[in-house]
C-alpha positions in Angstrom: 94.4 100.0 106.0 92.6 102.4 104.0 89.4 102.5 105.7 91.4 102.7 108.6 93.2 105.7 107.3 89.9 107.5 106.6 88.6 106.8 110.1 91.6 107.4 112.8 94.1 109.5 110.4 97.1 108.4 108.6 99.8 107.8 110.9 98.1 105.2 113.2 97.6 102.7 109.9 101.3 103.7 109.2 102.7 102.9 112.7 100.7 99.8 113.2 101.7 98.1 109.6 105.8 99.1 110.1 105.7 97.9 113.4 103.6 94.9 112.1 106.3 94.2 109.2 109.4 95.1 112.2 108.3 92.4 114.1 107.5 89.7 111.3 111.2 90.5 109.6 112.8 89.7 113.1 110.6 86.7 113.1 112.0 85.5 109.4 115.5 86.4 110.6 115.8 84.1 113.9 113.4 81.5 111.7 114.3 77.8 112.7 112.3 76.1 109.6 110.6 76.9 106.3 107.3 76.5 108.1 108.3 79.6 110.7 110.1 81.6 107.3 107.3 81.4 105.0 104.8 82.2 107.9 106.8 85.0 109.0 107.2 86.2 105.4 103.5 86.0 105.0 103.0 88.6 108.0 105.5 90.9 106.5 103.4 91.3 103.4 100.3 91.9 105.5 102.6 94.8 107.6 104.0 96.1 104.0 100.2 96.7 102.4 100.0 99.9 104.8 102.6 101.3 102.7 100.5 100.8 99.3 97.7 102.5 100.6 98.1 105.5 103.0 101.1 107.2 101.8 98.4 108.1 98.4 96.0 109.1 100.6 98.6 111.4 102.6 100.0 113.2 99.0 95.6 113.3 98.2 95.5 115.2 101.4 98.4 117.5 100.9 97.8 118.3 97.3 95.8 117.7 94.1 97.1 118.1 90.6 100.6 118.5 89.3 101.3 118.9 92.9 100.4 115.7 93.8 102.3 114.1 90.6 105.2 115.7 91.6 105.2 113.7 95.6 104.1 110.9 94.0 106.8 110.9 91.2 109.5 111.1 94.2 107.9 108.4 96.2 107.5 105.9 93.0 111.4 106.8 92.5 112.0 105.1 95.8 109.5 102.3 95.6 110.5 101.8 91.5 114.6 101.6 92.5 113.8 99.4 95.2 113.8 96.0 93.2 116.3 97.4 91.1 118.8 97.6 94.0 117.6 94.7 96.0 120.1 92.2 93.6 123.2 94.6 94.7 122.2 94.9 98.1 121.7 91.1 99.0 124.8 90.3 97.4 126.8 92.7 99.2 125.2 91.5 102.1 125.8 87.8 101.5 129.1 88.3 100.7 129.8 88.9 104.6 126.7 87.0 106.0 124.1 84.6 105.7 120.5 84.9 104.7 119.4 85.9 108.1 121.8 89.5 107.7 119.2 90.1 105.0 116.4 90.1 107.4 118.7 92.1 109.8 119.4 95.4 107.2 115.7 94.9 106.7 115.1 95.3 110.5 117.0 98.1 110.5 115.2 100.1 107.6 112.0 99.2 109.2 113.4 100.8 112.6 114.5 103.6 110.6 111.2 104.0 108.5 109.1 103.7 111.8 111.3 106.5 113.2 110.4 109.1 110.5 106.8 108.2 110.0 106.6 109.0 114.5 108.4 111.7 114.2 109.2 113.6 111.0 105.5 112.9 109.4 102.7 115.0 110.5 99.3 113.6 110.7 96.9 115.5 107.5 94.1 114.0 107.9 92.1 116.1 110.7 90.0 115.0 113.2 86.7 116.7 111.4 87.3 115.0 108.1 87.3 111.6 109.2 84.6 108.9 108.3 83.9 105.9 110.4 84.4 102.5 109.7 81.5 101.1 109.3 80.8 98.8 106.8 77.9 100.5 105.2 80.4 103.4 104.8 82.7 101.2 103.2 80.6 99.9 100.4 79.1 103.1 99.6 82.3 104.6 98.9 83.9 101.6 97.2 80.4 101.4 94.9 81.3 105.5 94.3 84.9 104.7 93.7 83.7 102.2 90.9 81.3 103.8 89.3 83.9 107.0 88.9 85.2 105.6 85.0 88.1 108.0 85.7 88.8 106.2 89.0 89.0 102.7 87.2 90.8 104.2 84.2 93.6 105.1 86.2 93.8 102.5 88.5 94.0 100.0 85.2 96.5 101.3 83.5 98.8 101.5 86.6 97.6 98.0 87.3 98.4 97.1 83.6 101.7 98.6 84.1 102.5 96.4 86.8 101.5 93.9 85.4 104.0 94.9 82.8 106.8 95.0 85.5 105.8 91.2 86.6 106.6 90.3 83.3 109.7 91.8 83.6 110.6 90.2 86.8 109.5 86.7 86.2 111.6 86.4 83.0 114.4 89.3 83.0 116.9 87.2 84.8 116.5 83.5 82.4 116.6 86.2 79.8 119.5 87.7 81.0 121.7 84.8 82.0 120.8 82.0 80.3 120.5 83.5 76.6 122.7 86.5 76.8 125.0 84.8 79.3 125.3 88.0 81.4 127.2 86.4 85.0 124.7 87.3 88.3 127.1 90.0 88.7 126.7 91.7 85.2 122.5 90.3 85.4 122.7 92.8 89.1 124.5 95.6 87.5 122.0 95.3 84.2 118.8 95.3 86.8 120.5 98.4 88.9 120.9 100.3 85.4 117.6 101.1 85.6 118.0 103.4 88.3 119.5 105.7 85.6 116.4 105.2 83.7 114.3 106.2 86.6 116.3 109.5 87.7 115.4 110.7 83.9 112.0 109.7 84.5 111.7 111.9 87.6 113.0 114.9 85.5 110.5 114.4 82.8 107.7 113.8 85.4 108.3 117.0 87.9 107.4 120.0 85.0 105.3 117.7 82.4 101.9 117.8 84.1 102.2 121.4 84.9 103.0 122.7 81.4 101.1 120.4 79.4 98.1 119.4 81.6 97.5 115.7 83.7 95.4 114.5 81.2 97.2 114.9 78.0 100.5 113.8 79.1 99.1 110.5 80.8 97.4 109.8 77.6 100.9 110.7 75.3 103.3 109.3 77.7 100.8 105.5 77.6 100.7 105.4 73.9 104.5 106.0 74.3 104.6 103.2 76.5 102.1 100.8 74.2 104.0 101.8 70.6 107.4 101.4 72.0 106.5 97.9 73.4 104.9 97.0 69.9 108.2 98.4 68.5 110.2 95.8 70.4 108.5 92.8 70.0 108.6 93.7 66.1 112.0 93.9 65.9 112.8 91.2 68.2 110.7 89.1 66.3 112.6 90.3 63.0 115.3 88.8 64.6 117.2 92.0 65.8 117.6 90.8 69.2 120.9 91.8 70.3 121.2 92.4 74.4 121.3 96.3 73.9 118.2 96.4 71.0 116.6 95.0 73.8 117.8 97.1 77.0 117.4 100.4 74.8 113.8 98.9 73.9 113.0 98.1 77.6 114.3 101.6 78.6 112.4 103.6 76.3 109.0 102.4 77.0 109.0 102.0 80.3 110.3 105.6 80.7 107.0 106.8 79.2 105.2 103.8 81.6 106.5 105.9 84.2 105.4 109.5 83.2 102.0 108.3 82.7 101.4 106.0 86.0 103.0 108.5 88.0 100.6 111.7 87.0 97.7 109.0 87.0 98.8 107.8 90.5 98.8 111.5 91.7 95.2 112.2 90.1 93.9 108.5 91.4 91.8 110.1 94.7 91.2 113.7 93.4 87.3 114.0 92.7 87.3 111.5 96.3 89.1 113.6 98.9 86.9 112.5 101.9 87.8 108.9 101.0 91.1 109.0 99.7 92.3 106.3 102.2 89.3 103.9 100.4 90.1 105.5 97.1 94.1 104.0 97.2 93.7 101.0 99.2 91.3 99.5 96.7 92.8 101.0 93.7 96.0 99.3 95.3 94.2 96.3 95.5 93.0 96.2 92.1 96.5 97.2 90.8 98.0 94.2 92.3 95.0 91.7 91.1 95.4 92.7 88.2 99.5 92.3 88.1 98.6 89.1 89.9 96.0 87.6 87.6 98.1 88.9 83.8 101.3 87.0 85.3 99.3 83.8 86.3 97.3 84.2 82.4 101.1 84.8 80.2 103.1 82.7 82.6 102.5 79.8 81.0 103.4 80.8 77.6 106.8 82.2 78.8 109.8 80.4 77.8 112.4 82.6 79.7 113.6 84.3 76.3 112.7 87.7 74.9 110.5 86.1 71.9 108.2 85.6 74.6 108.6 88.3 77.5 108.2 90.9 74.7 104.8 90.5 73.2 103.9 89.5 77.3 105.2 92.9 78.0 103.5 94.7 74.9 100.1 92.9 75.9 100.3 94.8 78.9 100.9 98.0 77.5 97.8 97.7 75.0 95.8 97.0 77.8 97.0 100.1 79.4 96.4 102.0 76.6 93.1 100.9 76.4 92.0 101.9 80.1 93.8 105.1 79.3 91.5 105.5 75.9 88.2 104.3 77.8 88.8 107.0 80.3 90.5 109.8 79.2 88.7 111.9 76.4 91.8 113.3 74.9 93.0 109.6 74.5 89.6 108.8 73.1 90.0 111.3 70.2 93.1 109.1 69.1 91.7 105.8 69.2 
């Protein structure tokens, strides 16, 4: 989609991957086996991608700098709630329905979403500014992209904070329930409370990069992110692992996680403007490899308590930290 973005604008890519994911959650909700669900599922994640890639390369062509922090902040609020609300949702939902009124709301979003981007979303990408897609083009710009140290700083350390968030996801809900014995209820209301968590985030996020600078404020707020984690596992491995030790923990660092990715997500495709659709796609795909391939490496060593999703989640934030100090010369003076 991001190629795709650089060479016909950003709407088209936009329109064709909602439309795409419409169609494959109407699919999933009339399926009549697994086969047709897990196929139809499988399309809906080719539809979503669009909206990993272009809407960075939309903010890139709106605005640079704290600018673009401050659209990206607001879009990784909805994006970062999301999965926080999703346990809430689908239980509200299945307390009236079945599974396949879960593919319905989702319908109806996507209806909704495909509304705005037609009509409420104007196209900034003009017609002079556009590349073709071609696939020299393509690997001229993606050899550019990663050759740019800044480029694959950034994109690491939000791909090491994802693969942070994995972590989080794969175990929160053994950890949760089986050894603090929250009920699904109290485990949904725990997940939602992060949406707290994320408003304060948003507050810190809007003024930080223009009063302190981009650079030194990712590099604080991702050694907040790394000591906090550190500071965690320590004490959960001291044996002070009481359910709020470990929700105040949680909350803390991944507070800074999101200062820091969300001023490094804005800055992503700023020296890159004429392929800022490349630019985010493939630091979007290298994001999610990366999430992908840390999750597949700590799974195994996860026992579904926080003695083990802990240090996972603090691996994570020293490999952040150490994209962030390879790439950012104000980090580099601290390390």
């Amino acid at each position: 989609y991001g190629p795709m973005a650089d060479a016909v604008g950003r709407k088209k890519p936009l329109v064709i991957g909602v439309a795409i994911f419409l169609a494959a959650t109407v699919a999933a909700s009339l399926a009549p086996t697994i086969g047709w669900l897990i196929a139809a599922r499988a399309v809906q994640g080719l539809g979503a991608a669009t909206l990993m890639a272009v809407p960075r390369a939309v903010i890139r062509d709106m605005a640079t700098g704290p600018a673009a922090a401050k659209m990206m902040a607001a879009i990784m609020i909805v994006i970062s709630v999301s999965p926080m609300l999703a346990p809430l949702t689908g239980s509200a939902v299945m307390a009236w329905g079945s599974w396949r009124e879960i593919f319905a709301v989702l319908a109806g979003a996507a209806l909704l979403s495909l509304g705005l981007i037609l009509f409420a979303l104007p196209e900034t990408l003009p017609a002079h500014r556009r590349r073709p897609v071609r696939l020299a083009v393509m690997t001229a710009g993606a050899r550019r992209l990663l050759a740019d140290r800044r480029f694959l700083g950034l994109t690491m350390i939000g791909g090491f904070g994802m693969a942070s968030f994995f972590v989080f996801l794969a175990s929160a809900s053994f950890v949760y329930t089986r050894q603090y014995g929250l009920s699904p209820t109290g485990f949904s209301l725990a997940f939602a409370g992060e949406c707290h968590r994320l408003l304060h985030r948003l507050a810190i996020r809007r003024p930080a990069g223009e009063r302190f600078g981009m650079e030194r404020v990712i590099s604080l707020a991702i050694t907040g992110f790394a000591g906090l984690s550190l500071a965690l596992t320590l004490v959960v491995l001291a044996g002070f692992d009481a359910l709020a030790v470990v929700i105040a923990g949680l909350f803390l660092a991944n507070a800074c996680l999101g200062v820091g990715d969300a001023h490094g997500h804005g800055h992503v495709a700023g020296p890159h403007p004429d392929i800022a659709g490349l630019a985010s796609s493939l630091g979007r795909h290298l994001q999610m490899l990366t999430g992908g391939l840390m999750i597949a490496a700590t799974g195994p060593f996860l026992d579904n308590t926080v003695l083990t999703m802990a240090p996972a989640i603090t691996l994570c934030a020293a490999l952040a930290w150490a994209a962030a100090a390879a790439s950012l010369p104000r980090l580099r003076l601290l390390a």
